[in-house]
C-alpha positions, -999 to 999 in steps of 0.1 A, spaced: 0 0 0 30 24 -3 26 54 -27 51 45 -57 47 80 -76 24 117 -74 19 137 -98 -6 171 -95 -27 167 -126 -39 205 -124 -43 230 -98 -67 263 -103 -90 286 -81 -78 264 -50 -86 233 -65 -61 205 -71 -63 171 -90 -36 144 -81 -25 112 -92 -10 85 -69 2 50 -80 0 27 -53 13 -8 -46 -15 -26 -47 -3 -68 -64 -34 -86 -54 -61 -54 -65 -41 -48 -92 -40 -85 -106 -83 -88 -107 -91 -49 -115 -115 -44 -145 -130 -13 -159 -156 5 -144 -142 -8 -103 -130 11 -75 -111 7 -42 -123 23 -8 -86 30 12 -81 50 43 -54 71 50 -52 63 91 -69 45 113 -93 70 125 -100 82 90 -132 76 71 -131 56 37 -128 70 5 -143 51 -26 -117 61 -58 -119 46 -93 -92 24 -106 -80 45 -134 -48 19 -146 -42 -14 -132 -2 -25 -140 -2 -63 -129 40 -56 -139 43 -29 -115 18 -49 -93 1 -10 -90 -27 9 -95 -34 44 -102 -60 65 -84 -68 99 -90 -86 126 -69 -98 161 -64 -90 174 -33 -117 185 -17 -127 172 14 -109 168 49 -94 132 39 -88 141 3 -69 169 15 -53 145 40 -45 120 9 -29 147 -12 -2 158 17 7 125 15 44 120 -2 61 91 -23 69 59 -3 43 64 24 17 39 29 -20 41 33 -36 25 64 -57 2 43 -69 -3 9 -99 -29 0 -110 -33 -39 -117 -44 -64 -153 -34 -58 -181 -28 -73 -192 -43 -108 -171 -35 -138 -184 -19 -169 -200 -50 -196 -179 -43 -222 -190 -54 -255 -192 -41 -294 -220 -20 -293 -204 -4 -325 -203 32 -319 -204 49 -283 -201 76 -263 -182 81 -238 -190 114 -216 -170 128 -186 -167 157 -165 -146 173 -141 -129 148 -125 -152 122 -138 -129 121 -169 -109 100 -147 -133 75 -144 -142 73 -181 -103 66 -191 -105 27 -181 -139 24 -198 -129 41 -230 -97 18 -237 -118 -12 -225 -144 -2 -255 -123 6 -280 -100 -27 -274 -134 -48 -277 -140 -31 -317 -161 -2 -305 -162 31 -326 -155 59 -294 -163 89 -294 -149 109 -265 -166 144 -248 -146 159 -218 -165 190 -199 -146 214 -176 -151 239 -162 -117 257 -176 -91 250 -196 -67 239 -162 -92 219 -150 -90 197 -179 -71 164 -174 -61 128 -192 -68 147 -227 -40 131 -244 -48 101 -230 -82 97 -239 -75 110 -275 -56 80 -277 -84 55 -277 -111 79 -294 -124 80 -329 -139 110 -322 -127 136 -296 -143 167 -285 -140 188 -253 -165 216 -238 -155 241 -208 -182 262 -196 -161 291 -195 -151 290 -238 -112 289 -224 -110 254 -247 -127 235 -270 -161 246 -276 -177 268 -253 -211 251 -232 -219 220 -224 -210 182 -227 -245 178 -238 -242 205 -267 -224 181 -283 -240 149 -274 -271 165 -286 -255 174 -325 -239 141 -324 -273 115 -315 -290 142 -343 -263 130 -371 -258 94 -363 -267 62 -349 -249 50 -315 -252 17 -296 -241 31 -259 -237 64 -237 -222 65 -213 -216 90 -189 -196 99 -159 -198 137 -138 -210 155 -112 -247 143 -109 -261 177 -125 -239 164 -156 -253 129 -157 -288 139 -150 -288 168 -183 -270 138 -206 -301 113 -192 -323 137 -208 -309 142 -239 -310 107 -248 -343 103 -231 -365 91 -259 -339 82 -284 -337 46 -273 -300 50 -274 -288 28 -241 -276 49 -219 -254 37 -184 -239 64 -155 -220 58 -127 -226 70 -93 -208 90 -73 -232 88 -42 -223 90 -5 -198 59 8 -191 52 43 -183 12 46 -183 6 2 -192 -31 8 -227 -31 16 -230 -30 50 -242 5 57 -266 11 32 -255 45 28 -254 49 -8 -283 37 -11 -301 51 -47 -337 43 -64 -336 25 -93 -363 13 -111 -385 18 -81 -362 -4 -64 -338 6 -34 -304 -1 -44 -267 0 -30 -244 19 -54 -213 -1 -43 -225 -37 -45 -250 -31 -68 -236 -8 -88 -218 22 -93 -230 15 -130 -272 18 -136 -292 27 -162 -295 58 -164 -332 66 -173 -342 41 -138 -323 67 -116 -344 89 -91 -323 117 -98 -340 141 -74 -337 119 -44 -297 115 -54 -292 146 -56 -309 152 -20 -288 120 -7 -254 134 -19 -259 173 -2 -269 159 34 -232 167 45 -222 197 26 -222 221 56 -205 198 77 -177 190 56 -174 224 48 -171 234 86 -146 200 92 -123 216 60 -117 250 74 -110 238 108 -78 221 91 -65 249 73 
């Protein structure tokens, strides 16, 4: 569990965006596309849930990459090469079904981006046609471009600011492309604003359309219930059933509500460490 390499990824407005590979053999020997770990940086800490963005069974490593933003991401990112995490459990959750769908989409934002790298090269390695939309916010908030230019046929990028790429929205551009041609998959992966605007768009089109969650994680195995999400009418756990759903079954509304209940706490938590 001992960080092997950082790297700050970008750094604007107070906001920072690392990359840690960790030692990691066994995790790194099953990881798929699509899974996450939970680690914990001490023994009092709480656990974080980060996505597996590169699994080297050579190194025996995997890459993780965050947004400091919280008090333990924070924590996580003062954190220097060759120390070692209290714990780290993965891989969880269920990993993307990859297939050839033909053409797809592949839609991140933020730091979501980091979660769609895996998927992408697991798409585009099974025959799939990708097509690749990255939103930011600005220009140095943008991160893994060359990376997933790499395994796209198609590559676009949006920043709601006009600093690069086309000014607006990820959904600008998923809405020109599903109006110009036919696509087997979207998929999308963002702050839940993000995900619930691209749900809409393809709402009606009968174009199969798959998000993952980002909701609230305390245990990550089940066993709190915390991240608990309505789907289909049916209560579900994001990290053993999940994080992937269909996205058109998702109560947005209630996650949405779910994923705010500690705003004002973890802001109050955060300025007591600075």
């Amino acid at each position: 569990m001992k960080i092997l390499s950082k790297k700050t990824l970008n750094e604007s407005s107070g906001t920072r965006v690392t990359q840690l590979e960790v030692y990691a053999p066994l995790i790194a020997q099953k990881a798929l596309a699509g899974q996450f770990v939970v680690l914990m940086v001490s023994a009092q800490g709480e656990r974080v849930p980060l996505t597996i963005v590169h699994a080297n069974k050579e190194r025996q490593s995997i890459t993780l990459i965050f947004q400091e933003a919280g008090f333990t991401t924070k924590l996580l990112g003062k954190m220097a090469v060759g120390d070692s995490l209290y714990s780290i459990a993965g891989p969880l959750g269920h990993p993307t079904e990859i297939k050839n769908y033909g053409k797809v989409i592949i839609i991140g934002g933020g730091v979501g981006i980091a979660e769609i790298y895996p998927v992408a090269k697991a798409f585009q390695t099974a025959g799939n046609h990708v097509t690749s939309i990255l939103g930011a916010r600005t220009k140095e908030l943008l991160i893994l471009e060359d990376e997933l230019k790499s395994c796209s046929a198609q590559f676009f990028v949006t920043t709601d600011d006009g600093s690069y790429g086309k000014k607006g929205f990820v959904t600008d551009v998923l809405t020109d492309l599903l109006k110009k041609d036919k696509y087997g998959l979207v998929y999308a992966v963002g702050p839940i604003p993000m995900m619930k605007m691209v749900t809409k768009v393809t709402s009606g089109t009968n174009v199969k359309t798959i998000v993952s969650l980002n909701a609230l994680m305390v245990d990550a195995t089940g066993m709190c219930g915390c991240c608990r999400v309505t789907v289909a009418g049916e209560t579900k756990f994001s990290c053993v059933d999940g994080p992937e759903f269909e996205a058109h079954d998702v109560d947005w509304d209630e996650l949405t509500k779910r994923n705010r209940a500690y705003c004002e706490k973890e802001k109050h938590i955060c300025q007591l460490d600075k």
